[in-house]
N, CA and C of each residue as an Amber inpcrd file, in Angstrom:
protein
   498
 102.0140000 143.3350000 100.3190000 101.4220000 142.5360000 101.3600000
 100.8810000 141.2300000 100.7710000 100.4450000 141.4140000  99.4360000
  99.7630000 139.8810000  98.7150000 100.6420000 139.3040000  98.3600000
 101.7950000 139.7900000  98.2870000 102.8990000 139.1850000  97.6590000
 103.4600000 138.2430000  99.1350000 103.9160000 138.6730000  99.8280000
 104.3070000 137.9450000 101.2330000 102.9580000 137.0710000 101.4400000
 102.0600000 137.1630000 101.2880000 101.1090000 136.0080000 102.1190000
 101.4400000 135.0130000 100.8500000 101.1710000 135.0410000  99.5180000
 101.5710000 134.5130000  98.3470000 102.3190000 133.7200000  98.9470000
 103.7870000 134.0060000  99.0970000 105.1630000 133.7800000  99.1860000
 104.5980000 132.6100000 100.4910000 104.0830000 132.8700000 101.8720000
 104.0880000 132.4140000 103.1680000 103.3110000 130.8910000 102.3420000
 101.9210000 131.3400000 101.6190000 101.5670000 129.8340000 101.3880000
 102.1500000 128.9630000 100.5800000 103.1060000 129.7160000  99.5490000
 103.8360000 128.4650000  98.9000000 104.9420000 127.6220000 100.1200000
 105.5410000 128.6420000 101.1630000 106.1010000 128.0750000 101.7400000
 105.5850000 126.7310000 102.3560000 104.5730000 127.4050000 102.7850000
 103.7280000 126.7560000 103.9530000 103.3240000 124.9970000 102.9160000
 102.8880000 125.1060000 101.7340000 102.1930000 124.3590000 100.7790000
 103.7750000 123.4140000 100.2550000 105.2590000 123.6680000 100.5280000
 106.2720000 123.0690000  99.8860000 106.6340000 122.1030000 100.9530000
 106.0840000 122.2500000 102.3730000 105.8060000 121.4280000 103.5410000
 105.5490000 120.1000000 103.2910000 105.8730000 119.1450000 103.9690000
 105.2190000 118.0880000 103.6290000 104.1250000 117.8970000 104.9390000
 103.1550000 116.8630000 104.5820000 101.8730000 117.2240000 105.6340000
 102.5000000 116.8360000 107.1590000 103.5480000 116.0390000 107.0340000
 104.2940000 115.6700000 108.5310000 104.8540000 116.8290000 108.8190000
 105.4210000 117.9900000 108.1930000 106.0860000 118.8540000 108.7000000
 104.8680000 119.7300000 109.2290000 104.2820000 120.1220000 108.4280000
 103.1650000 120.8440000 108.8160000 102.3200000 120.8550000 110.0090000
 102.0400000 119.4920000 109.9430000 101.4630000 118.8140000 111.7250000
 102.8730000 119.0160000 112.5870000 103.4920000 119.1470000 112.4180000
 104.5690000 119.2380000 113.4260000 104.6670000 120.8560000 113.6700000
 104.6750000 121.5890000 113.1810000 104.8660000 122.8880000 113.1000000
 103.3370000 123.6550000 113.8260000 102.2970000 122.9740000 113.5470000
 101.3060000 123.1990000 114.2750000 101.4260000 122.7540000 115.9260000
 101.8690000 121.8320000 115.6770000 101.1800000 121.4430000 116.9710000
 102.5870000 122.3980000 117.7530000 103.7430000 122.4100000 117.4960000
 104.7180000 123.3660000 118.0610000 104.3240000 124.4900000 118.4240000
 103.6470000 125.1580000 117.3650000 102.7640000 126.5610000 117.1410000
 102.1960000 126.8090000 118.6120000 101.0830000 125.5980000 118.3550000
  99.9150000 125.5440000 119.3910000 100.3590000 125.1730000 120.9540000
 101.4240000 124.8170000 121.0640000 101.8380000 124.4490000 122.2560000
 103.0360000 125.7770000 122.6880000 103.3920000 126.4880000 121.9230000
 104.0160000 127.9430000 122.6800000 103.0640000 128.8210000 122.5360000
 101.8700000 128.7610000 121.5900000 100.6410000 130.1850000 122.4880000
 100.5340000 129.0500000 123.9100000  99.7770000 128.1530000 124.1280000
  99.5660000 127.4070000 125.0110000 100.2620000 128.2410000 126.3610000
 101.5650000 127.7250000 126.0630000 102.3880000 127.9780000 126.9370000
 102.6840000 129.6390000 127.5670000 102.5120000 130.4360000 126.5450000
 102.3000000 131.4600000 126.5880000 100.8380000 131.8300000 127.3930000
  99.9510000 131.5240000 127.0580000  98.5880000 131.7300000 127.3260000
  98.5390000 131.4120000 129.0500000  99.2970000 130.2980000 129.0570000
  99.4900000 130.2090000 130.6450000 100.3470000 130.9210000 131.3150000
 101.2580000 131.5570000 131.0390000 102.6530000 132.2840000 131.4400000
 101.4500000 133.2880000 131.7710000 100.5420000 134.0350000 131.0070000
  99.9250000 135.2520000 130.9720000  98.5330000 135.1310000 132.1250000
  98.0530000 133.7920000 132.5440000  97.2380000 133.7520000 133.4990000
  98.2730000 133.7170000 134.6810000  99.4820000 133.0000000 134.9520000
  99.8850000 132.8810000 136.2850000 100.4170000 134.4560000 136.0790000
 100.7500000 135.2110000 136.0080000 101.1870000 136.7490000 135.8840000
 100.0490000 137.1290000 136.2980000  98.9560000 137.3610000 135.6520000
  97.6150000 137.5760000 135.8120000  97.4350000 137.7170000 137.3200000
  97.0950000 136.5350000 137.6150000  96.9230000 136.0550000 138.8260000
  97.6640000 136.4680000 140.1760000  99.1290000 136.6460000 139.9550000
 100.1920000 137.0700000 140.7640000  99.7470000 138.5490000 141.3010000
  99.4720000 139.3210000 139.8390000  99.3040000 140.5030000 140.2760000
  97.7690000 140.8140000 140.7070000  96.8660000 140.1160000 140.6350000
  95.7860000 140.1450000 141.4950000  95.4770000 139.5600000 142.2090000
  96.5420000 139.1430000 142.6930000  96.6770000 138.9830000 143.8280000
  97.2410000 139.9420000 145.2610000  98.4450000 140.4530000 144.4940000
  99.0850000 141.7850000 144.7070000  98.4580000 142.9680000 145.1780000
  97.5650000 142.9830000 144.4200000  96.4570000 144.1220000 143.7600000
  95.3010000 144.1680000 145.2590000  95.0240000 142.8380000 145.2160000
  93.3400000 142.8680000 146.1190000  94.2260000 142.5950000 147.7030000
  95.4700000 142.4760000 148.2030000  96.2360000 142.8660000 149.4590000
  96.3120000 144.1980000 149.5240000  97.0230000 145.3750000 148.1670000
  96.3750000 146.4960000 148.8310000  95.8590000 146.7880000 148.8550000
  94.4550000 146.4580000 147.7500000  93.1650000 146.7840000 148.0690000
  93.0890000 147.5780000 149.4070000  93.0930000 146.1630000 150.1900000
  92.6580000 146.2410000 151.7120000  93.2890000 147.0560000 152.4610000
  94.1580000 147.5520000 152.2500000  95.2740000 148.5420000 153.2780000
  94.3440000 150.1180000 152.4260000  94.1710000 150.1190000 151.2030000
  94.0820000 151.1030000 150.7250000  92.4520000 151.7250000 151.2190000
  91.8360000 150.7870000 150.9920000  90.4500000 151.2600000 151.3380000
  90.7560000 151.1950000 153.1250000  91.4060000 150.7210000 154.1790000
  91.4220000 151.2360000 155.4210000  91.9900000 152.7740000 155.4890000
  92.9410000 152.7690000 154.4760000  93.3680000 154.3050000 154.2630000
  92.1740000 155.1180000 154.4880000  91.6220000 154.5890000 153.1850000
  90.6600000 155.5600000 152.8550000  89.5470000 156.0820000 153.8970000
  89.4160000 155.3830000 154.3230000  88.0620000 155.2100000 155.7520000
  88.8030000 155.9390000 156.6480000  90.3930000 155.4840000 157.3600000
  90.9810000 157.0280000 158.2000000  90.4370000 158.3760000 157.9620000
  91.0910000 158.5950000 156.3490000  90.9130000 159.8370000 155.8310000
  89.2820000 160.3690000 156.2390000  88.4930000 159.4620000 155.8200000
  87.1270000 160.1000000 155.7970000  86.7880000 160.4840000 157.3290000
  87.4100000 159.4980000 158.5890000  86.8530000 159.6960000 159.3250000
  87.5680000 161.5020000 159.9910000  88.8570000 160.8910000 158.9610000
  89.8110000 162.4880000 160.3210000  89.0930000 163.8380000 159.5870000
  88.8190000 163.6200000 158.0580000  87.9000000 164.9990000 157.3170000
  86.7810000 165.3470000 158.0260000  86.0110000 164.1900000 158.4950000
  84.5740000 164.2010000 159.3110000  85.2430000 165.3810000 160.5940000
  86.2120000 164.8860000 161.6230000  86.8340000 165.1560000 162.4690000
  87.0500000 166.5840000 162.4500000  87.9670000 166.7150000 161.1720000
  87.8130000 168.3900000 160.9480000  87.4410000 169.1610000 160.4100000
  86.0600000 168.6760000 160.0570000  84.5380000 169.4370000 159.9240000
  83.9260000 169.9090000 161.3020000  84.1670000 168.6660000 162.0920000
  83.2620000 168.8900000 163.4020000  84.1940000 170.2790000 164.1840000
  85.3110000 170.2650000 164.3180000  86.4540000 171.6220000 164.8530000
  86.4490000 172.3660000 164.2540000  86.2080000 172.3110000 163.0510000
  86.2910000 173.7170000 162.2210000  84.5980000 174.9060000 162.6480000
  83.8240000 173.4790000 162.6540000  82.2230000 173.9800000 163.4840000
  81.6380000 174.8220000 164.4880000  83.3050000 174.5700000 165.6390000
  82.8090000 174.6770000 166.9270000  83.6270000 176.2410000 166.8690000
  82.8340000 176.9680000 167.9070000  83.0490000 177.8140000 168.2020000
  84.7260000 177.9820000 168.9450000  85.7210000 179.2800000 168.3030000
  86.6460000 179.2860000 169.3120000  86.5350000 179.1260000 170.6540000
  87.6280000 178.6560000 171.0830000  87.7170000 178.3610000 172.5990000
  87.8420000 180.0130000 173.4760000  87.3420000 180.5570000 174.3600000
  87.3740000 181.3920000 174.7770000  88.7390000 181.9880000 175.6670000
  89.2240000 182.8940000 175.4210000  90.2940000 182.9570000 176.3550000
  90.0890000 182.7990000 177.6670000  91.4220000 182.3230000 178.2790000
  91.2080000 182.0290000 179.7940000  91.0710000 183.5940000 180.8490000
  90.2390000 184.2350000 181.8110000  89.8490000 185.6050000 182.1220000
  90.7730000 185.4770000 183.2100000  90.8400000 184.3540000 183.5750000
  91.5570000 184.5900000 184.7060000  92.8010000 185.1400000 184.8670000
  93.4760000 185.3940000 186.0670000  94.7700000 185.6020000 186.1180000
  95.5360000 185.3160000 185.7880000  96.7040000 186.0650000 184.6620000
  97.7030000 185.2620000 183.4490000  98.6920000 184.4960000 184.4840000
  99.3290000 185.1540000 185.7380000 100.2670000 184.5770000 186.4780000
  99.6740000 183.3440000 186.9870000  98.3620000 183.2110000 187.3040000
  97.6260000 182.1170000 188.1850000  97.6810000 180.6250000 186.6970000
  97.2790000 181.1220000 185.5320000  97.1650000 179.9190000 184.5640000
  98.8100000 179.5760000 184.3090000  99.4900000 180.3930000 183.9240000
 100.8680000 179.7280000 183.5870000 101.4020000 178.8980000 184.6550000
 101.7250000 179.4780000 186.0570000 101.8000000 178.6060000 187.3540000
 101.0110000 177.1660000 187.1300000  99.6500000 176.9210000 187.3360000
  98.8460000 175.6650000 186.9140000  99.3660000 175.1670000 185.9680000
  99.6110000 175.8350000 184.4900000 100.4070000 175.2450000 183.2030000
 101.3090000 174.2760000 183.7770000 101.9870000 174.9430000 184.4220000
 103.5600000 174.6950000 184.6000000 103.4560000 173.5620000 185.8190000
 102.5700000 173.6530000 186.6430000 102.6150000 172.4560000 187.5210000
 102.1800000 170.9840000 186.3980000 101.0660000 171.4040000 185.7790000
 100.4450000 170.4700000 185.2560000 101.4070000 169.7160000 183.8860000
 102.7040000 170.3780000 183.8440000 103.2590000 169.9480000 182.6250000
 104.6940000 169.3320000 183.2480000 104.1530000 169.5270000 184.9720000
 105.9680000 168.9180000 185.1440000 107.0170000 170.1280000 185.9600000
 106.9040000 171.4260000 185.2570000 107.7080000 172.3160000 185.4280000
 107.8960000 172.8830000 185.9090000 106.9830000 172.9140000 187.7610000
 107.0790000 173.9090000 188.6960000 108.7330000 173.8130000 189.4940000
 109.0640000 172.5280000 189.4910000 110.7720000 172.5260000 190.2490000
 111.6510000 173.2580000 189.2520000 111.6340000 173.4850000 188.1310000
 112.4130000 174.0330000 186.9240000 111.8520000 175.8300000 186.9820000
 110.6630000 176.0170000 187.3060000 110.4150000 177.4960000 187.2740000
 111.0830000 178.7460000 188.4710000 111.6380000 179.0920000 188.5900000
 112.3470000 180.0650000 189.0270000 111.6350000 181.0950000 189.1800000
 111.0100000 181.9840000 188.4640000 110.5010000 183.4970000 188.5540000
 110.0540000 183.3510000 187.5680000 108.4720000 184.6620000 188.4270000
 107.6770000 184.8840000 187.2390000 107.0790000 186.1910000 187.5060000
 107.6510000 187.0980000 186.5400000 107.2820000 188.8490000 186.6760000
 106.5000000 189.2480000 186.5050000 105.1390000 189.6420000 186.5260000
 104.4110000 190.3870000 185.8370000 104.4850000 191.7650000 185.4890000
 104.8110000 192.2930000 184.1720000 104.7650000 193.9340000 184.0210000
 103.5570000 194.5200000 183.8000000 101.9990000 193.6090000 183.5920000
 100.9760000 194.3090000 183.0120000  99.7310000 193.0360000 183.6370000
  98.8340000 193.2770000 182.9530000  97.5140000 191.9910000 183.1710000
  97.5210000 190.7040000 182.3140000  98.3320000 191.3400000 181.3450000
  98.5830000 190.3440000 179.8670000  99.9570000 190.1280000 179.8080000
 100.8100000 190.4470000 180.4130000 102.1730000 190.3280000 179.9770000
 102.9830000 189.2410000 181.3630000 103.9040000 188.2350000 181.3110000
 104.6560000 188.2160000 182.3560000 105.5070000 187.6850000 181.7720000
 107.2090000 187.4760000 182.7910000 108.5420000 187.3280000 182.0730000
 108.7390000 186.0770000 183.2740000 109.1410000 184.8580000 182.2610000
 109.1870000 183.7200000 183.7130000 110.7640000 182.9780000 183.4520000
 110.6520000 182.6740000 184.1760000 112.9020000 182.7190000 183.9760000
 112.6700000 180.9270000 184.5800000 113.1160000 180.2310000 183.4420000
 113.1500000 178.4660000 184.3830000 115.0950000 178.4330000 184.3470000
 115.3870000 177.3000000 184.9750000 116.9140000 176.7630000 185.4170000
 116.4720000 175.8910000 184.5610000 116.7890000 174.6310000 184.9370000
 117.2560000 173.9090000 183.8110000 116.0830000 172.6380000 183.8420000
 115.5800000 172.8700000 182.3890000 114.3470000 172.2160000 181.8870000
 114.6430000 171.6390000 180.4430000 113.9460000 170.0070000 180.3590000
 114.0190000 169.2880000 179.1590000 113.3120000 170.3650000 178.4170000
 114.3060000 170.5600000 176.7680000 113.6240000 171.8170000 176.0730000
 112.6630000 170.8630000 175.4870000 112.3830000 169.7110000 174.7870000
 111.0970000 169.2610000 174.4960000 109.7470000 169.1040000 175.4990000
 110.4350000 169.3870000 177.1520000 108.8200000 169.6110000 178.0860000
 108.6220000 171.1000000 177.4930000 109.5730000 171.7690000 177.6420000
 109.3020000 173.5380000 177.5600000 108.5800000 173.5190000 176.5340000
 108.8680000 173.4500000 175.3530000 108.4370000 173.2020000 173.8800000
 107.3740000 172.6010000 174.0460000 106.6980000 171.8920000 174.5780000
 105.3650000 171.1720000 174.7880000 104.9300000 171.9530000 175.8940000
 104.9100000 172.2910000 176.7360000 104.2960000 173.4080000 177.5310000
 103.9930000 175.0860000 177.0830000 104.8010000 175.4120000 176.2580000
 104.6530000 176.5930000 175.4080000 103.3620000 176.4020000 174.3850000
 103.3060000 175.2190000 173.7160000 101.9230000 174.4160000 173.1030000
 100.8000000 174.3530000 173.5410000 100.7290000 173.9740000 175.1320000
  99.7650000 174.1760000 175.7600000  99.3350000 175.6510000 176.3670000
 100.2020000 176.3000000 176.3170000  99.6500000 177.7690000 176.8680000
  99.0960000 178.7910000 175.6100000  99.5700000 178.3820000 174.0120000
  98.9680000 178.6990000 172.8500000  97.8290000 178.1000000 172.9120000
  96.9930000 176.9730000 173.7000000  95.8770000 176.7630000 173.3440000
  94.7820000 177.5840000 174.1120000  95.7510000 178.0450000 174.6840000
  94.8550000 178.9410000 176.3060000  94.9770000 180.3180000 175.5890000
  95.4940000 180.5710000 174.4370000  95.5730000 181.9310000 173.9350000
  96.9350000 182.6870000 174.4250000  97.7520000 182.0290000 174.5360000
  98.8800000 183.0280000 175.8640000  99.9050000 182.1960000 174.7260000
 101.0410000 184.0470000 174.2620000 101.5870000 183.4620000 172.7480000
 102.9170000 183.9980000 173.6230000 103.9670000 183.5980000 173.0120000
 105.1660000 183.7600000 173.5260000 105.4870000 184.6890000 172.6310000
 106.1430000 186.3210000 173.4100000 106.5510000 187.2990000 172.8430000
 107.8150000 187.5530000 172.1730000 108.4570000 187.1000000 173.4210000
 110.1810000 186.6420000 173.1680000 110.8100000 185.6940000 174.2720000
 112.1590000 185.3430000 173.6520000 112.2920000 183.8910000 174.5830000
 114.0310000 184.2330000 174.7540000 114.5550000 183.7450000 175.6270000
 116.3030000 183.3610000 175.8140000 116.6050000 182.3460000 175.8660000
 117.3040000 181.0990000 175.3560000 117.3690000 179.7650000 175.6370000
 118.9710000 179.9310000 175.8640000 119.1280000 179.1940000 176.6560000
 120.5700000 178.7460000 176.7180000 120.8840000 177.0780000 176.9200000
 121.8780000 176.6530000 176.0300000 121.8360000 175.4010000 176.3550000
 122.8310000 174.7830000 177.3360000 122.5010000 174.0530000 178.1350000
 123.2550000 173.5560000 179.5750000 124.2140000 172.6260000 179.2440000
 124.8950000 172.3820000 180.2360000 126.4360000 171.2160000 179.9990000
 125.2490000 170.0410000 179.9160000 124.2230000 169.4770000 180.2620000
 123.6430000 168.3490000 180.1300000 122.9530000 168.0760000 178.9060000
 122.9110000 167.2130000 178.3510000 122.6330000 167.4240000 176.8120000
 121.1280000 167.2070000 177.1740000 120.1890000 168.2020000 176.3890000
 118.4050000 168.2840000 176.6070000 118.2380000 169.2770000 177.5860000
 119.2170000 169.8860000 178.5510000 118.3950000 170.1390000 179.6200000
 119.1990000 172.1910000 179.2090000 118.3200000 172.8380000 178.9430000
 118.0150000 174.4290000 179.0280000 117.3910000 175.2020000 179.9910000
 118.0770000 176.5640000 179.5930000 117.5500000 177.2630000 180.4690000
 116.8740000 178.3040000 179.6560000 115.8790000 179.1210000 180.2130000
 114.7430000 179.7120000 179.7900000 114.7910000 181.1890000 179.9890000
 114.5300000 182.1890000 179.5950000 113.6580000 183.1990000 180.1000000
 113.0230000 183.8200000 178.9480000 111.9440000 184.0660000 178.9000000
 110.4330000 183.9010000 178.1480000 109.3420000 185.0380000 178.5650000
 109.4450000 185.7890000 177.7100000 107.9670000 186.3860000 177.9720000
 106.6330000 186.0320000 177.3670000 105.6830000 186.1280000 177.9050000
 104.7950000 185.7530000 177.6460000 103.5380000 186.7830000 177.5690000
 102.9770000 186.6950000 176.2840000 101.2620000 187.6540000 176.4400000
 100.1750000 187.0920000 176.0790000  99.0310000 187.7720000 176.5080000
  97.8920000 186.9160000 176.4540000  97.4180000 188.0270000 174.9580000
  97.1860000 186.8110000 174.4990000  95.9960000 187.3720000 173.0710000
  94.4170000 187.7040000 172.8000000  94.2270000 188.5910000 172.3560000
  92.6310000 188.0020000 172.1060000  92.3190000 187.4610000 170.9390000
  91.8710000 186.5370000 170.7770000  91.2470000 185.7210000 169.1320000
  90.6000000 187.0210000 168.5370000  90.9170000 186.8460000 167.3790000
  89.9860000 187.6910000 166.1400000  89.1060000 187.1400000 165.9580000
Protein backbone atom coordinates (compact mmCIF):
# COMPACT_ATOMS: atom_id res chain seq x y z
CA UNK A 1 0.00 0.00 0.00
CA UNK A 2 3.16 2.51 0.73
CA UNK A 3 4.51 1.43 -2.17
CA UNK A 4 1.46 2.57 -4.55
CA UNK A 5 0.94 5.92 -2.72
CA UNK A 6 4.99 6.20 -3.17
CA UNK A 7 4.55 5.33 -6.80
CA UNK A 8 1.01 7.83 -7.11
CA UNK A 9 3.27 10.86 -5.72
CA UNK A 10 6.14 10.46 -7.92
CA UNK A 11 3.62 10.32 -10.56
CA UNK A 12 1.71 13.03 -9.41
CA UNK A 13 5.31 15.15 -8.59
CA UNK A 14 6.71 14.16 -12.61
CA UNK A 15 3.59 16.55 -13.52
CA UNK A 16 4.34 19.71 -14.49
CA UNK A 17 2.46 22.43 -12.24
CA UNK A 18 0.19 23.24 -15.54
CA UNK A 19 -0.71 19.70 -15.75
CA UNK A 20 -1.48 19.38 -12.31
CA UNK A 21 -3.84 22.52 -12.18
CA UNK A 22 -5.44 21.05 -15.01
CA UNK A 23 -6.06 17.71 -13.62
CA UNK A 24 -7.45 19.35 -10.53
CA UNK A 25 -9.60 21.48 -11.63
CA UNK A 26 -10.97 18.40 -14.09
CA UNK A 27 -11.01 16.37 -10.81
CA UNK A 28 -13.06 19.04 -9.11
CA UNK A 29 -15.44 19.68 -11.76
CA UNK A 30 -16.65 15.74 -12.21
CA UNK A 31 -17.22 15.35 -8.21
CA UNK A 32 -18.98 18.77 -8.90
CA UNK A 33 -20.85 17.36 -11.46
CA UNK A 34 -21.42 14.33 -9.79
CA UNK A 35 -22.38 15.99 -6.51
CA UNK A 36 -25.15 17.56 -8.52
CA UNK A 37 -26.29 14.46 -10.53
CA UNK A 38 -26.75 13.09 -6.74
CA UNK A 39 -28.93 16.16 -5.45
CA UNK A 40 -31.26 16.24 -8.62
CA UNK A 41 -31.81 12.23 -8.00
CA UNK A 42 -32.13 13.17 -4.48
CA UNK A 43 -34.68 15.43 -5.03
CA UNK A 44 -36.65 13.43 -7.79
CA UNK A 45 -37.11 10.79 -5.41
CA UNK A 46 -38.37 12.99 -2.66
CA UNK A 47 -40.28 14.06 -4.34
CA UNK A 48 -41.73 10.71 -5.38
CA UNK A 49 -41.55 9.73 -1.88
CA UNK A 50 -43.66 12.75 -0.06
CA UNK A 51 -46.74 12.09 -3.17
CA UNK A 52 -47.07 8.78 -1.59
CA UNK A 53 -46.57 9.87 1.50
CA UNK A 54 -49.96 11.33 1.11
CA UNK A 55 -51.94 8.45 -0.45
CA UNK A 56 -50.20 6.28 2.15
CA UNK A 57 -51.01 7.97 5.33
CA UNK A 58 -54.90 8.38 3.79
CA UNK A 59 -54.48 4.59 3.61
CA UNK A 60 -53.58 4.48 6.78
CA UNK A 61 -56.42 6.60 8.45
CA UNK A 62 -59.10 4.18 6.27
CA UNK A 63 -57.55 1.31 7.96
CA UNK A 64 -57.77 2.84 11.42
CA UNK A 65 -61.08 4.05 10.90
CA UNK A 66 -62.62 0.47 9.36
CA UNK A 67 -60.47 -1.42 12.64
CA UNK A 68 -62.35 1.24 14.90
CA UNK A 69 -65.53 0.01 12.81
CA UNK A 70 -64.86 -3.54 13.62
CA UNK A 71 -64.30 -3.12 17.14
CA UNK A 72 -67.58 -1.34 17.45
CA UNK A 73 -69.53 -4.88 15.60
CA UNK A 74 -67.54 -7.15 17.10
CA UNK A 75 -69.03 -5.21 20.60
CA UNK A 76 -72.50 -5.37 19.82
CA UNK A 77 -74.54 -7.92 20.78
CA UNK A 78 -75.81 -10.63 18.07
CA UNK A 79 -78.68 -9.66 16.18
CA UNK A 80 -81.59 -11.65 17.46
CA UNK A 81 -83.37 -14.03 15.31
CA UNK A 82 -86.40 -12.95 13.53
CA UNK A 83 -89.64 -14.91 15.92
CA UNK A 84 -91.78 -14.30 13.55
CA UNK A 85 -93.25 -16.38 10.92
CA UNK A 86 -90.44 -18.01 8.62
CA UNK A 87 -93.06 -17.99 5.56
CA UNK A 88 -94.20 -14.29 6.53
CA UNK A 89 -90.16 -12.93 6.56
CA UNK A 90 -88.98 -14.70 3.37
CA UNK A 91 -92.28 -13.39 1.43
CA UNK A 92 -91.24 -9.58 2.82
CA UNK A 93 -87.47 -10.71 1.87
CA UNK A 94 -88.52 -11.42 -1.39
CA UNK A 95 -90.80 -8.45 -2.02
CA UNK A 96 -88.21 -6.20 -0.61
CA UNK A 97 -85.40 -7.61 -2.89
CA UNK A 98 -87.42 -7.47 -6.15
CA UNK A 99 -88.49 -11.14 -6.23
CA UNK A 100 -92.09 -11.54 -5.51
CA UNK A 101 -93.04 -11.76 -9.64
CA UNK A 102 -90.14 -14.51 -9.88
CA UNK A 103 -91.48 -16.48 -6.65
CA UNK A 104 -93.74 -19.23 -7.51
CA UNK A 105 -94.27 -21.41 -4.29
CA UNK A 106 -93.50 -21.56 -0.97
CA UNK A 107 -94.00 -24.90 1.21
CA UNK A 108 -93.74 -25.05 4.56
CA UNK A 109 -92.89 -28.64 6.11
CA UNK A 110 -92.20 -27.40 9.79
CA UNK A 111 -91.93 -23.76 11.80
CA UNK A 112 -88.26 -23.53 10.67
CA UNK A 113 -88.18 -25.17 7.47
CA UNK A 114 -89.80 -24.02 3.96
CA UNK A 115 -89.11 -25.13 0.19
CA UNK A 116 -89.72 -21.99 -2.24
CA UNK A 117 -89.53 -22.81 -6.00
CA UNK A 118 -88.81 -19.19 -8.16
CA UNK A 119 -89.17 -19.27 -12.40
CA UNK A 120 -86.87 -17.31 -13.70
CA UNK A 121 -84.72 -14.89 -11.56
CA UNK A 122 -81.34 -12.78 -12.11
CA UNK A 123 -79.04 -15.41 -10.14
CA UNK A 124 -76.99 -12.36 -8.78
CA UNK A 125 -80.65 -10.86 -7.20
CA UNK A 126 -81.14 -14.57 -5.81
CA UNK A 127 -77.55 -14.63 -4.59
CA UNK A 128 -78.05 -11.27 -2.92
CA UNK A 129 -81.33 -12.12 -1.45
CA UNK A 130 -80.09 -15.47 -0.01
CA UNK A 131 -77.44 -12.80 1.82
CA UNK A 132 -80.05 -11.03 3.18
CA UNK A 133 -82.05 -13.84 4.68
CA UNK A 134 -78.45 -15.15 6.36
CA UNK A 135 -78.58 -11.94 8.15
CA UNK A 136 -82.05 -12.72 9.53
CA UNK A 137 -80.51 -16.12 10.60
CA UNK A 138 -82.49 -18.21 7.84
CA UNK A 139 -79.46 -20.49 6.16
CA UNK A 140 -80.11 -22.26 3.00
CA UNK A 141 -80.30 -26.09 3.45
CA UNK A 142 -80.26 -27.15 -0.10
CA UNK A 143 -80.80 -25.48 -3.41
CA UNK A 144 -81.65 -26.64 -7.38
CA UNK A 145 -80.50 -24.08 -9.88
CA UNK A 146 -81.12 -24.48 -13.33
CA UNK A 147 -79.83 -22.27 -15.86
CA UNK A 148 -82.39 -20.68 -18.45
CA UNK A 149 -82.03 -20.07 -22.36
CA UNK A 150 -81.56 -16.27 -21.18
CA UNK A 151 -78.17 -15.69 -20.15
CA UNK A 152 -78.40 -14.50 -16.01
CA UNK A 153 -81.79 -15.46 -15.67
CA UNK A 154 -82.35 -19.10 -13.35
CA UNK A 155 -84.50 -21.02 -11.93
CA UNK A 156 -84.62 -21.95 -8.26
CA UNK A 157 -85.88 -24.38 -5.82
CA UNK A 158 -84.34 -23.88 -2.35
CA UNK A 159 -84.94 -24.90 0.95
CA UNK A 160 -84.62 -22.94 3.53
CA UNK A 161 -84.12 -23.18 7.68
CA UNK A 162 -84.11 -20.97 10.33
CA UNK A 163 -81.06 -21.17 12.76
CA UNK A 164 -80.46 -20.34 16.17
CA UNK A 165 -77.07 -18.35 16.87
CA UNK A 166 -74.76 -20.07 19.34
Amino acid sequence: MNARIRQLRQIWQARAPRERLAIMVLASAIALLLYLWLLQSAGSARRQLASSLASLQAQSGRLDRDAAELQRLRALPPAAPAQGDLRSLVQAQAGAAGLSRALQRIDGTDANQLQVVFGAVAFSDWLAWVATLQAQHVRLDSCRIEALSTPGLVSVTATLIRVRPQ
